[in-house]
ZAMARGU-4260 file (C-alpha; in steps of 0.2 Angstrom, whole numbers, plus 5000, padded with zeros to 4 digits):
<rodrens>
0) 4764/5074/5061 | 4764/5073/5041 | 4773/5088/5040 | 4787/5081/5050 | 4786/5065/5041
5) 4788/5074/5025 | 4803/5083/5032 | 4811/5070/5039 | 4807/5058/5022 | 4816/5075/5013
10) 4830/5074/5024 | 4834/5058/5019 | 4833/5059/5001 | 4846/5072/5004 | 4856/5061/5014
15) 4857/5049/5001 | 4858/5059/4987 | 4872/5066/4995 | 4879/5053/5000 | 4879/5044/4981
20) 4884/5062/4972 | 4899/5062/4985 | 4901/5043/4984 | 4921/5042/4983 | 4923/5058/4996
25) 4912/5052/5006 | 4920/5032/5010 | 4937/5042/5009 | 4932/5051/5025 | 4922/5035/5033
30) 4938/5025/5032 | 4948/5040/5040 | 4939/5043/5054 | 4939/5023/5058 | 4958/5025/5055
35) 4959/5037/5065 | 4959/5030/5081 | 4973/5016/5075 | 4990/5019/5078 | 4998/5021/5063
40) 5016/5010/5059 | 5029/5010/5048 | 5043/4996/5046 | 5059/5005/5052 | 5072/5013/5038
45) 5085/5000/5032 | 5101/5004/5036 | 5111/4990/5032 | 5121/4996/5019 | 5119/4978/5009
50) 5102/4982/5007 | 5103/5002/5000 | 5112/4990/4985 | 5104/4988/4968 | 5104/4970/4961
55) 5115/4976/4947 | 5126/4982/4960 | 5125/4967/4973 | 5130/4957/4958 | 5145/4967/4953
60) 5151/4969/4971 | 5150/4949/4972 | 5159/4947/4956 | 5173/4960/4961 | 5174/4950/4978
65) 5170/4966/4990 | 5154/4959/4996 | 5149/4940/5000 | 5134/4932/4995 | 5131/4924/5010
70) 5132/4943/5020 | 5120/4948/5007 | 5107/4934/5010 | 5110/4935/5028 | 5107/4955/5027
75) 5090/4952/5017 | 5086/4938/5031 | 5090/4947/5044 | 5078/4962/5037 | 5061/4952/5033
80) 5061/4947/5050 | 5062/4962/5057 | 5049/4970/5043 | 5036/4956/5041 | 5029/4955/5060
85) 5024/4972/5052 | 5018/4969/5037 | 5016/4950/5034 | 5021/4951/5016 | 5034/4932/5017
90) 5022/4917/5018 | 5036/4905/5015 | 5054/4902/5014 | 5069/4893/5014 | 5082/4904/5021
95) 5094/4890/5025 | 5093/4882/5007 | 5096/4898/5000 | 5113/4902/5014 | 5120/4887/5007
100) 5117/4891/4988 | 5126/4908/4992 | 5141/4899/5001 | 5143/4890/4986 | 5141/4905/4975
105) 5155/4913/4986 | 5168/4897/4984 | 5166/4898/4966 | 5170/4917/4966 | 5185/4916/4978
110) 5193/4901/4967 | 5190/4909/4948 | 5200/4915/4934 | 5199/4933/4927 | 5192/4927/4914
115) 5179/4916/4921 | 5172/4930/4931 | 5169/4938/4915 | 5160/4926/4909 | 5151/4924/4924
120) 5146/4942/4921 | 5139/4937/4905 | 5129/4923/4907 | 5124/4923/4924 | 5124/4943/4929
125) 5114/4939/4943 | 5124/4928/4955 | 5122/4926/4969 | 5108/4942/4972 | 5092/4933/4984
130) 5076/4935/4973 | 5059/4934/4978 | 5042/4926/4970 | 5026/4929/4970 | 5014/4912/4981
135) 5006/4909/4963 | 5021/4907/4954 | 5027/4889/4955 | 5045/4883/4964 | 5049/4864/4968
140) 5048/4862/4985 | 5037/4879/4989 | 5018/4879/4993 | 5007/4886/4979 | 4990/4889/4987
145) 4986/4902/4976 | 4975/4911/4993 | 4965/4897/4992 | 4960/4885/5010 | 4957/4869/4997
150) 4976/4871/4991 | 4982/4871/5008 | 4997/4859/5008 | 5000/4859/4993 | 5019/4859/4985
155) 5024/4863/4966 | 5035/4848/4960 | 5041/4859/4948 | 5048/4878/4945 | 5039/4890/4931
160) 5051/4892/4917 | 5054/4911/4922 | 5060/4905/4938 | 5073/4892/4931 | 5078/4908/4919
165) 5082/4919/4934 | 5091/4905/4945 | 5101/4900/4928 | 5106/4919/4928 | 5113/4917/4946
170) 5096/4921/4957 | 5094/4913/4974 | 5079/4910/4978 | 5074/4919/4995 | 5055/4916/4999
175) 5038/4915/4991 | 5026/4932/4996 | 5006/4936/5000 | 4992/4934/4984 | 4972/4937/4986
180) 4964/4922/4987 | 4962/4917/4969 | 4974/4932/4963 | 4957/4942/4960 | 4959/4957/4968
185) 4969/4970/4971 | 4968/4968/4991 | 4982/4954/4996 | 4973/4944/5010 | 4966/4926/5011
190) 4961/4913/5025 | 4978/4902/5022 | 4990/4916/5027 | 4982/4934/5032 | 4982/4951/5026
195) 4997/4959/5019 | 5001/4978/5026 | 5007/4991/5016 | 5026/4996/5023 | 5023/5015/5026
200) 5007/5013/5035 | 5002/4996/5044 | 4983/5002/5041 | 4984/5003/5022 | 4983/4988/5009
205) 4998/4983/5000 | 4991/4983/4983 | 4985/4967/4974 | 4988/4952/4967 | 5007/4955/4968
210) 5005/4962/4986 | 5016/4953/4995 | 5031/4957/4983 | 5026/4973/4984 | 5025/4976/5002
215) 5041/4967/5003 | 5052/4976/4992 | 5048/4992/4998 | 5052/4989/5015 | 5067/4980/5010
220) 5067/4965/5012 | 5069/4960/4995 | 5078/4969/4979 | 5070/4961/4968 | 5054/4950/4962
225) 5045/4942/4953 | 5023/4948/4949 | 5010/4943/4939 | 5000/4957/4929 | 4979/4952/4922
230) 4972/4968/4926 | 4981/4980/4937 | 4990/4967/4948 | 5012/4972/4945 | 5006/4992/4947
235) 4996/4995/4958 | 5007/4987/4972 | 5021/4997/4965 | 5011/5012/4967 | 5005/5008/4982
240) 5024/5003/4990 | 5032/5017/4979 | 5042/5006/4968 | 5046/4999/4951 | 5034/4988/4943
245) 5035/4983/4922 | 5017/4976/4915 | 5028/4968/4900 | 5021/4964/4884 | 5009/4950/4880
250) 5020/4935/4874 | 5036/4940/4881 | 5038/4931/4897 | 5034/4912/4896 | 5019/4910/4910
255) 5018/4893/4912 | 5019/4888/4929 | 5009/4902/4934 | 4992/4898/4943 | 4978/4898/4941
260) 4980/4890/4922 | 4971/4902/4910 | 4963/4899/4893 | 4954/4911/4882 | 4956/4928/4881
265) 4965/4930/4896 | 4981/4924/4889 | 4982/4938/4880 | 4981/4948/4898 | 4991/4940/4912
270) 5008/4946/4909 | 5021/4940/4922 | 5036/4955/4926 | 5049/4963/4937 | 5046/4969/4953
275) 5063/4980/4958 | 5067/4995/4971 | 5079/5003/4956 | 5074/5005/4941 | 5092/5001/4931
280) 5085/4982/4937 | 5073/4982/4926 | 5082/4980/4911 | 5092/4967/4917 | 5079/4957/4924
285) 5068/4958/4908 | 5082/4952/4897 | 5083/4935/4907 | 5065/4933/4910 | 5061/4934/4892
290) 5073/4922/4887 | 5075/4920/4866 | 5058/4933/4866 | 5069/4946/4871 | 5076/4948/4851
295) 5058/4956/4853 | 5061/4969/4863 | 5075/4983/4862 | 5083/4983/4877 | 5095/4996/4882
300) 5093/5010/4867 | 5094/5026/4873 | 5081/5038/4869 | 5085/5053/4859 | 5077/5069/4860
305) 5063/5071/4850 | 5062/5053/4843 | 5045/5050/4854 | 5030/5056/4856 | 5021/5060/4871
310) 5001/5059/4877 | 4994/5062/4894 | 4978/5054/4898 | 4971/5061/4916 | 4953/5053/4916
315) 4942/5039/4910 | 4927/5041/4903 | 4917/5034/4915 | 4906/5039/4932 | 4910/5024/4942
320) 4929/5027/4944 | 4933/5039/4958 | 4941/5054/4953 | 4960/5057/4955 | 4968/5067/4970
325) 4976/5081/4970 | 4993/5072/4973 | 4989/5058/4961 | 4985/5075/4945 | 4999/5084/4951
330) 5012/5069/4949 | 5002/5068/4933 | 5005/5086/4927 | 5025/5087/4933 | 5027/5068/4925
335) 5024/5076/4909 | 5031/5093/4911 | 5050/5084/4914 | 5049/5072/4901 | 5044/5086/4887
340) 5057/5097/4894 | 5069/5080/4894 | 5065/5074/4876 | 5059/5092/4869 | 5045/5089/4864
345) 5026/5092/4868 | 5014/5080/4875 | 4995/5079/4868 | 4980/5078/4879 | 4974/5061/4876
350) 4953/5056/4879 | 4942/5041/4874 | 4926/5038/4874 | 4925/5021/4875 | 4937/5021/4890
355) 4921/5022/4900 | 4915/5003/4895 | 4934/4998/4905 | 4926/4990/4918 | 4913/4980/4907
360) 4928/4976/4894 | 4938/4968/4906 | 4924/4957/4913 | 4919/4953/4896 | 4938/4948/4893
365) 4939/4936/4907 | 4923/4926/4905 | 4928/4910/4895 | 4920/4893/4894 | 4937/4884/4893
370) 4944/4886/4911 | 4935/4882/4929 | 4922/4893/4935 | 4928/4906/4951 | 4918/4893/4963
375) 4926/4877/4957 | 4945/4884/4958 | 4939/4892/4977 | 4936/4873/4981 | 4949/4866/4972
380) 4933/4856/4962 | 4929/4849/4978 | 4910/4856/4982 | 4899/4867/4977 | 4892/4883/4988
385) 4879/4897/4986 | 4888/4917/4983 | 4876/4925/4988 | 4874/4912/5004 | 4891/4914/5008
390) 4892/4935/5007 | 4879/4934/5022 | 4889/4921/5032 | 4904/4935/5030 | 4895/4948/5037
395) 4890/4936/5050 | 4907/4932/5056 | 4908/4914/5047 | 4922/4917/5033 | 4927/4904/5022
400) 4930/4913/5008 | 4936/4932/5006 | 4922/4943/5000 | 4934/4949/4986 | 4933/4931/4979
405) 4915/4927/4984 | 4909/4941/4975 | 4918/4937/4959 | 4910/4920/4962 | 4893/4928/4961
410) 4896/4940/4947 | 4898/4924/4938 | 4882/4915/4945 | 4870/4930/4939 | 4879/4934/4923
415) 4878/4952/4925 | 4883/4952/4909 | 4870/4945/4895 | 4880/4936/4881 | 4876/4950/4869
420) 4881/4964/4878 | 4898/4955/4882 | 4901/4953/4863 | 4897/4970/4863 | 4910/4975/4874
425) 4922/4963/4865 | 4920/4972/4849 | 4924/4989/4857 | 4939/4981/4865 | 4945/4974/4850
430) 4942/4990/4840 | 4950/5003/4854 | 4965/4991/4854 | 4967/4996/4836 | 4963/5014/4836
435) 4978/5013/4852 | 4988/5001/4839 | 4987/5016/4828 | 4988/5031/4839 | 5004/5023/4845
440) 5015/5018/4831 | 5034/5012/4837 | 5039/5026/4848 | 5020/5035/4856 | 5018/5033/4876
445) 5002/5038/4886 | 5008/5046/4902 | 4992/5041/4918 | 4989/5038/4934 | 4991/5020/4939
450) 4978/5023/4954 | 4967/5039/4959 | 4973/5038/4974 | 4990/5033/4987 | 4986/5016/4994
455) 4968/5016/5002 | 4967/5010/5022 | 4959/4991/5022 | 4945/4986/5016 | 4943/5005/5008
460) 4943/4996/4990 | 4929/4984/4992 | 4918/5002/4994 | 4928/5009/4976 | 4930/4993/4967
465) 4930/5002/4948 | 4945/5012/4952 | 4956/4996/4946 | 4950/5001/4927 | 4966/5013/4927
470) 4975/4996/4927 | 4964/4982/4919 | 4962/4994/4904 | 4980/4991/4898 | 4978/4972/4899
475) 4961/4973/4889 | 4970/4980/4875 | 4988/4971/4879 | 5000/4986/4880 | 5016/4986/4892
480) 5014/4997/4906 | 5028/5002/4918 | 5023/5008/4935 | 5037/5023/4943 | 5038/5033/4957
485) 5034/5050/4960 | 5034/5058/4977 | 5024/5057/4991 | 5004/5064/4996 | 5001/5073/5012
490) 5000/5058/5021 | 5018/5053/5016 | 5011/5039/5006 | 5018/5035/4988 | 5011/5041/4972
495) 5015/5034/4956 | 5012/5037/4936 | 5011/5023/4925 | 5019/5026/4906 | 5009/5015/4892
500) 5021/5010/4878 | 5015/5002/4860 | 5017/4983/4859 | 5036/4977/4864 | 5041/4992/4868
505) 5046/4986/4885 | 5064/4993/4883 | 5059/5010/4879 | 5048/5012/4895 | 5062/5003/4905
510) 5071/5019/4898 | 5058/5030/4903 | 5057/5023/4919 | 5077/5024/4922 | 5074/5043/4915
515) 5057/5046/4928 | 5070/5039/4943 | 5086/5052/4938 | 5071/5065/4938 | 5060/5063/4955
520) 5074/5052/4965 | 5064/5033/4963 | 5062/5023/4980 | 5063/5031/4994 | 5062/5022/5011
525) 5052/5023/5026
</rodrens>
């Protein structure tokens, strides 16, 4: 009897040790088999030819009178009624407000001058083209809940600065898309309006915090949105949707009106940005966002060949991130392959040690004493509750919280993190943001993987929650990223590489990104 005792005590260090060795394999084949039994759905392929348009192009058309604004917003309407049963990426709108903006758009159209629509082409290149906007970003007259029950109810009595930019340029806004409660997490689901789906697969995640615009733009109901970037949150939804998404530099974009209200050194992270299908959007949607920031920024230079240099980064140094697929390091290795061959050049293999503190350099970056804890914005400051209370009620059916948020919540309740070893990770922040700084100079890029993986099934994350480092690690150390598709995995799921640019070099990696689209063929639909 002892000896079976010993061998079944042996198998079970085996089982664990397997199971911990194999950690990232072994949750990847947990959630397929669950999934396997789930019908898989997609949204169905657009067809409407109004919605194959870029914005660029919509705007054009508008301007030289061979497509309506009205037939547009009707054509985008039309579509996210028929995608978002699907994937519940629209949480609110206000479809006839914006029918009536875009007859007026057309009236003004049918009745000017040559001249006027020049000028219209100038100062408003946007008009009449539908936008969409992230819940967390505030619009007069549309709820900003933020994910949060407390919030519900709620309406902004004023737009965010970025917005007014975008309807000055001749933007309509369409409807207000999906966030995680709290906007901290990279799984788009909260009690006040669901989960959001990823268009290609119904039993994936959409990506988070900018899941719903995401989601949304991918299957076509939208052309173009509006994110918000503090650790990962513009690219991985456009990796996980297979679009376009631009982490733009720290400062750029005015964030006010964006909430949750930061303070401390996460100013220096949240970054709001374009969202688009085509990549030749993104320049055009960076130069009204920024506003009088954009004399930053060169936007629309061409690259010459030789005039960058090129790095290739295809691991962190760290044990807790899951290693990439075979998809994700082969997008990785013909990424850079095209662009030495496009720009003649040769790319450098690019490793850090300190990349392996990531995760405990991005936690140290968001702690501050000058903003509300986790658990007072979860409330709206109404009550106080127990985390580690409310993770058992989760598992025992009574959700009020998502776990996503709950366990954020907790994180700050034990400080994981003692105050000495978060000024530790500070100082290695602050010094492998230099050593970047340097590595970089005006024209370096770091070629990576946005995400190890195509977009995991639901709940998947909460099992591999370190893998977001590929993204937060950018925002630590407040580089522009832009997020571009590549191709598809075995699954037929996108896969995307992220290109790192130097400090406003937002319109060379908009280059790039136009460059990555000409090269692998961009968006591609259901």
């Amino acid at each position: 009897m002892i000896v079976l005792y010993l061998l079944l005590g042996a198998l079970w260090l085996c089982l664990i040790f397997i199971i911990f060795s194999k950690w990232f394999a072994f949750w990847e084949y947990v959630f397929r088999l669950i999934n396997w039994i789930l019908p898989r759905k997609a949204v169905p392929p657009a067809t409407d030819p109004l919605l194959l348009l870029s914005a660029k192009q919509a705007a054009r058309a508008i301007r030289e009178r061979k497509v309506t604004s009205e037939a547009l917003v009707r054509a985008y309407i039309s579509r996210i009624g028929e995608v978002n049963q699907i994937i519940n990426a629209m949480v609110e709108h206000k479809f006839e407000a914006a029918l009536k903006q875009a007859r007026s758009v057309d009236k003004e159209i049918e009745s000017a001058t040559q001249s006027q629509i020049e000028e219209i082409a100038r100062s408003r290149p946007f008009l009449g083209v539908p936008l969409t906007v992230k819940e967390c970003i505030e619009v007069a007259g549309y709820g900003c809940t933020i994910g949060i029950v407390a919030r519900k109810g709620r309406v902004s009595a004023k737009t965010a600065i970025v917005v007014q930019r975008l309807q000055k340029a001749g933007c309509i806004v369409l409807c207000k898309t999906n966030v995680p409660e709290m906007c901290l997490s990279f799984i788009t689901t909260n009690h006040v309006y669901g989960r959001t789906s990823n268009p290609y697969d119904n039993r994936r995640t959409s990506g988070g915090s900018s899941g719903g615009e995401g989601a949304l733009i991918a299957a076509g109901g939208s052309v173009i949105g509006m994110g918000s970037d503090i650790g990962g949150s513009i690219r991985f939804p456009a990796h996980f949707n297979g679009v376009f998404g631009l982490k733009t530099s720290c400062g750029l974009v005015d964030i006010s009106g964006h909430l949750p209200e930061l303070a401390g050194f996460r100013l220096k992270m949240l970054t709001i940005g374009p969202i688009c299908r085509y990549a030749e959007d993104l320049e055009g949607m960076t130069r009204v966002m920024a506003g009088e920031m954009v004399r930053k920024v060169k936007l629309g230079v061409p690259i010459e060949k030789g005039s960058i240099r090129l790095f290739y980064m295809p691991k962190l140094a760290t044990r807790f991130m899951g290693p990439c697929c075979p998809d994700t390091r082969d997008a990785l290795a013909r990424t850079v392959s095209a662009l030495e061959k496009r720009y003649e050049v040769t790319a450098e293999r690019l490793y850090h040690e300190s990349t392996g503190n990531a995760t405990g350099m991005f936690i140290s970056s968001l702690q501050s004493n000058d903003q509300p804890s986790a658990k007072q914005l979860l409330t709206d400051g109404n009550k106080d509750f127990d985390p580690a209370l409310e993770i058992v009620k989760i598992f025992l059916g009574k959700k009020e919280f998502t776990l996503s948020a709950v366990f954020v919540s907790l994180l700050e309740e034990w400080k994981v993190l003692s105050d000495e070893k978060m000024e530790k990770f500070r100082l290695e922040r602050d010094q492998l943001a230099k050593e970047f700084r340097e590595l970089l100079g005006e024209n370096g890029v770091i070629i990576c993987p946005t995400y190890p993986t195509a977009a995991p099934f639901h709940n998947q994350g909460l099992y591999t929650a370190f893998n977001f480092s590929w993204g937060s690690l950018f925002n630590v150390l407040s580089l522009p990223a832009v997020q571009c598709p590549v191709g598809f995995n075995k699954d037929g799921m996108p896969i995307g590489v992220q290109i790192v640019g130097p400090e406003y070099s937002d319109g060379m990696l908009i280059k790039l990104a136009e460059e990555m689209e000409h090269i692998f063929g961009g968006w591609k639909g259901t």
